[in-house]
N, C-alpha and C positions, 0 to 999 in steps of 0.2 A: 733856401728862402724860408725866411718863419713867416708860422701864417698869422694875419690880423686880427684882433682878438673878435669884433665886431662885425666884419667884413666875410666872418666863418662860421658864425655862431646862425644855426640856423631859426631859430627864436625873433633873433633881430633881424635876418633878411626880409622872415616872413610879417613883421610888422611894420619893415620899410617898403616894403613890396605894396602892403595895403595902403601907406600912408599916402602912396606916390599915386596908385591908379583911383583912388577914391576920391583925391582934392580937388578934382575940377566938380563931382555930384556934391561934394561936401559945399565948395563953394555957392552952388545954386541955392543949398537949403538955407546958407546964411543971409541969402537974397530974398531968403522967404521968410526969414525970422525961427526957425525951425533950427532946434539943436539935432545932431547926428544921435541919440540918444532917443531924442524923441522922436526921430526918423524910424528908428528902428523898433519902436516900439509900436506906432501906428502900423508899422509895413507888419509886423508880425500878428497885431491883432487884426489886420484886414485878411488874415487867413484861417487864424486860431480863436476867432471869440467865440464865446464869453471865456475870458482869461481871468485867474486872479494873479495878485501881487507876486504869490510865490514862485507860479511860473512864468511872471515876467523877470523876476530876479534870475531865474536860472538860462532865459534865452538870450536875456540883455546882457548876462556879463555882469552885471551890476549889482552893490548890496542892496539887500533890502528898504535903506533910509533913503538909500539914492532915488528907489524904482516909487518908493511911494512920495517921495517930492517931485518925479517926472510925472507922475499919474497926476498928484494933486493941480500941478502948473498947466497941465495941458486938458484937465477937467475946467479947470478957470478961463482956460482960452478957447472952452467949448470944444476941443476936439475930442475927447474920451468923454462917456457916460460912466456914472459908479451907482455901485448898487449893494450892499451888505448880502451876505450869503442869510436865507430865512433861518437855515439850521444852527450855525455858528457865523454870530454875529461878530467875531474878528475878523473874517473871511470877508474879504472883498472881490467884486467881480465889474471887471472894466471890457469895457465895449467900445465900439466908435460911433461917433456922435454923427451927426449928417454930415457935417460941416470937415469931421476928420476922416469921412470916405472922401469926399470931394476934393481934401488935400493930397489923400494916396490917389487918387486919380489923375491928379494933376501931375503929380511927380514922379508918378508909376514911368512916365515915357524917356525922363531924364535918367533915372536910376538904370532901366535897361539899356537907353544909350550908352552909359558908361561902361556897362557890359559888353556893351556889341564893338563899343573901342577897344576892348581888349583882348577880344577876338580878332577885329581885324588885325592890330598890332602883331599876336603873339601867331596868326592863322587858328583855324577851327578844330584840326586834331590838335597842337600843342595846347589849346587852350584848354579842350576838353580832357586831355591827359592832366593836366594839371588840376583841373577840379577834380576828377580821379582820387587823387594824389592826395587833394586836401580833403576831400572826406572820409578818404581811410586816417588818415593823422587827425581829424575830429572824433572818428567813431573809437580807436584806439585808445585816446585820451578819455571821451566820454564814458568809456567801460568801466 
């Protein structure tokens, strides 16, 4: 039996793997006008502010044009505060606005939902072996 080229490649499992347990929170955020980008970006600065651009480019996944048009659009939508760094004024530093804690708030109990679906689905040790699993394959890569 030859194996499938996509079906074996573990790159793609682990991006179908996300695309499948993710759609139903991703669906909720399109209910709220919220791109998955800018999900991600609020959920991160509700733990890491004051953030700048550079480290949102390296948490996000994202290039730099991308992370300062997500910043720009969700500063316009009032959910991120900006602010120029006083020492170097390229340096930017973004926060959450009232308005974009009240969103992580909101969606902090869907986003764990999805979580706790996938625990039931997979049970509690498999689930937790498997984040195991993917943060050694994060920390490995990130090295």
């Amino acid at each position: 039996m030859t194996e499938k080229l996509l079906n074996d490649l573990l790159p793609y499992l682990l991006q179908r793997a996300s695309y499948l347990v993710t759609k139903q929170f991703h669906d909720t955020l399109k209910l709220n006008d919220i791109s998955v980008s800018c999900w991600r970006m609020l959920a991160w600065l509700s733990e890491n502010e004051p953030c700048s651009i550079t480290d949102l480019t390296n948490e996000l996944m994202l290039k730099q044009p991308s992370v300062t048009r997500l910043v720009e659009a969700a500063r316009k939508d009032g959910l991120v505060n900006t602010r120029q760094d006083e020492h170097d004024r390229r340096r930017v530093h973004v926060t959450l606005s009232v308005a974009g804690k009240e969103l992580i708030r909101e969606l902090k109990s869907s986003a764990w939902g999805s979580d706790q679906n996938i625990i039931d689905s997979l049970g509690k040790s498999r689930a937790s072996q498997i984040k195991k699993t993917l943060h050694q394959i994060i920390d490995h890569y990130e090295a």
